[in-house]
C-alpha positions in Angstrom: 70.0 -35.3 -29.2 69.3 -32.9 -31.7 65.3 -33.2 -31.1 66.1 -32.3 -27.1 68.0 -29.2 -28.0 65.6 -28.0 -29.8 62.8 -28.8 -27.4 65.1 -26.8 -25.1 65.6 -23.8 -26.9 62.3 -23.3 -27.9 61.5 -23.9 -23.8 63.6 -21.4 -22.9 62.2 -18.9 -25.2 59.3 -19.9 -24.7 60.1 -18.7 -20.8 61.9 -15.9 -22.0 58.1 -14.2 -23.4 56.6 -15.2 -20.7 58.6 -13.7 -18.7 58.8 -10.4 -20.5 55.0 -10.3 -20.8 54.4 -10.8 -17.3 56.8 -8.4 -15.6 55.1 -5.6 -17.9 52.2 -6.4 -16.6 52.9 -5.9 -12.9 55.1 -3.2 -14.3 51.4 -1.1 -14.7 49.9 -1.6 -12.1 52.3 0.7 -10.8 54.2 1.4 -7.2 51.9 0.1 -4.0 53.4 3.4 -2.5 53.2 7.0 -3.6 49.4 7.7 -3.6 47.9 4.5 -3.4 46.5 4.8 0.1 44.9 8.2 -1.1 43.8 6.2 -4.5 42.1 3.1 -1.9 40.3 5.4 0.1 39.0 7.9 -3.1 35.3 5.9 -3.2 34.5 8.1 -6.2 36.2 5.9 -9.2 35.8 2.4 -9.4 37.7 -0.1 -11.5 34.7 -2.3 -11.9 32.3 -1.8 -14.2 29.3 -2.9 -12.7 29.6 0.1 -10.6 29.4 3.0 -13.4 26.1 2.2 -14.6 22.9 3.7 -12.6 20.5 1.2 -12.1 16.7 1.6 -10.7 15.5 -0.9 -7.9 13.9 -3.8 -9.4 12.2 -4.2 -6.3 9.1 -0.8 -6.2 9.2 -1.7 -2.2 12.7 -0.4 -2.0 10.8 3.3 -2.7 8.4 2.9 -0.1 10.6 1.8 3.0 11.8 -1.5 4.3 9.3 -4.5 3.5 7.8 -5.0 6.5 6.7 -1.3 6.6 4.9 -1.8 3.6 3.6 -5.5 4.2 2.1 -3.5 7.0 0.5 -0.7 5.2 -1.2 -3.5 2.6 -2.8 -5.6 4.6 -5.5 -3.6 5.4 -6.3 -2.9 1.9 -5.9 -6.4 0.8 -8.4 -7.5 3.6 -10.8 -4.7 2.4 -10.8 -5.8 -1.2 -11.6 -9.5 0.4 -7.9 -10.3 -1.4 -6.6 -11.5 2.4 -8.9 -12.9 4.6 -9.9 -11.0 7.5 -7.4 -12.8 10.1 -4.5 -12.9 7.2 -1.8 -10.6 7.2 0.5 -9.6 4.0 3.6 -10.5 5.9 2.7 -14.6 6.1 1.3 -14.5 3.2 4.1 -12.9 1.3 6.5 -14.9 3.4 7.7 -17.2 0.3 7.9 -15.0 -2.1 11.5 -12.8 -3.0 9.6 -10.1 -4.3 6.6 -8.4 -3.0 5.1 -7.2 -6.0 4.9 -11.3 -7.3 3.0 -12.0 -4.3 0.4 -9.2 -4.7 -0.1 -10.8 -8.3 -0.5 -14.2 -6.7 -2.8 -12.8 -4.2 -5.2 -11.1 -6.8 -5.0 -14.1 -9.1 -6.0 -16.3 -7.0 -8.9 -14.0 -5.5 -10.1 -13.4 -9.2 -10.3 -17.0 -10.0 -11.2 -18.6 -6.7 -8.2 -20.5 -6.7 -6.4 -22.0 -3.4 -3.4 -19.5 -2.3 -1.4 -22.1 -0.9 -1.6 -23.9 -4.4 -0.5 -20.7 -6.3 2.4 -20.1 -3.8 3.6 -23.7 -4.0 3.5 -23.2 -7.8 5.1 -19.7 -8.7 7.7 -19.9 -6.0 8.5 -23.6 -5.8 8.8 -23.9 -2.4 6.8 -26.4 -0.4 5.6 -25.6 3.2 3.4 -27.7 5.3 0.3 -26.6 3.6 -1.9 -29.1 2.4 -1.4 -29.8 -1.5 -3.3 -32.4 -2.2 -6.0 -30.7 -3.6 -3.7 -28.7 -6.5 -3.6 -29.6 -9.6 0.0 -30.5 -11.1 2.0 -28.7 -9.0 5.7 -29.1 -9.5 7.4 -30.1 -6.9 10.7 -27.7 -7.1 10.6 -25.7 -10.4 8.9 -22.2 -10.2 6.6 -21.0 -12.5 5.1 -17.8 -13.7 1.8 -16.8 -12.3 0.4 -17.3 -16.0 2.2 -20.9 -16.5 0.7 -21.8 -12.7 -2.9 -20.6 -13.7 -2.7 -22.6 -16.6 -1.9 -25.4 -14.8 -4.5 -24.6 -11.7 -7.3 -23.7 -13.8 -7.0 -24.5 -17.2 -10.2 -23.1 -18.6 -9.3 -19.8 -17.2 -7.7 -17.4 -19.5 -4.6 -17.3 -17.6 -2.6 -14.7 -20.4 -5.5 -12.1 -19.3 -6.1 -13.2 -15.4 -2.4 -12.2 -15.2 -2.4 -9.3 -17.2 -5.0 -8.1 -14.7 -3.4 -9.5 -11.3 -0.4 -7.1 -12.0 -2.5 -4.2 -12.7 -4.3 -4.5 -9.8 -1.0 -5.3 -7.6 0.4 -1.9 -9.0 -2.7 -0.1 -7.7 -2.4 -1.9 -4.6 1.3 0.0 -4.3 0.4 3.0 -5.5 -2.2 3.4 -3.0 0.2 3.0 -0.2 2.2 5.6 -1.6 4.2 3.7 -4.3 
């Protein structure tokens, strides 16, 4: 008996706080009248704070237009510098890839090393088309690797750390000659 009061009373307090806590709580958010239409509609402030920082595109194609636009303007100059073959576009090659800029370094990696693209691709993004892998070397099957980590793999006498290095400047120039 005495064991259930006390588990009562200390339940009841226990509601009591809870209680107190949670009306003060709704208590600040204040009034859903007086000003809260003109408050909604005010885009200037908001309450999240993701949203106050500035942040630069991650993606250099953001710059230059929308990605087709720019696929576009690279093709010709990646079939000039023999990086696409002549009946290649940007656009299917780049097709896999999230990022354009990762596919350029693909692209000139594989050109610099005389590697097959479709064995790069299949590597760095992890996605699998129809293309025929049978000829790559330790390709995993759904985990995507760096372009470094899938020349390793590819060509493992290659110095993959500097092939890399390289691919990226060279993608860089590629986008800076169409503007970027």
């Amino acid at each position: 008996m005495r064991n259930s009061l006390l588990f009562s009373a200390i339940l009841v307090c226990g509601a009591a706080i809870f209680l107190t806590v949670g009306a003060r709580q709704v208590q600040a958010q204040g009034p859903a009248g007086a000003g809260a239409v003109e408050a909604a509609q005010d885009g200037s402030h908001s309450l999240n704070p993701m949203h106050w920082v500035k942040r630069d595109s991650a993606d250099p194609t953001d710059a230059l237009g929308s990605r087709i636009d720019v696929e576009r303007k690279l093709t010709p100059i990646l079939q000039s510098e023999g990086v696409l073959p002549a009946n290649g576009t940007a656009s299917t090659a780049c097709a896999m890839f999230n990022d354009l800029e990762g596919c350029l370094v693909a692209l000139h990696a594989t050109h610099d090393l005389g590697l097959d693209f479709a064995c790069m691709q299949a590597s760095v993004t992890g996605v699998h088309t129809s293309a025929d892998l049978s000829g790559c070397k330790d390709v995993d099957e759904d985990k995507p690797q760096s372009v470094k980590e899938a020349i390793h793999r590819l060509k493992p006498d290659a110095n993959a750390k500097e092939t890399a290095k390289t691919a990226e400047q060279e993608a860089k120039a590629d986008l800076a000659k169409i503007g970027g």
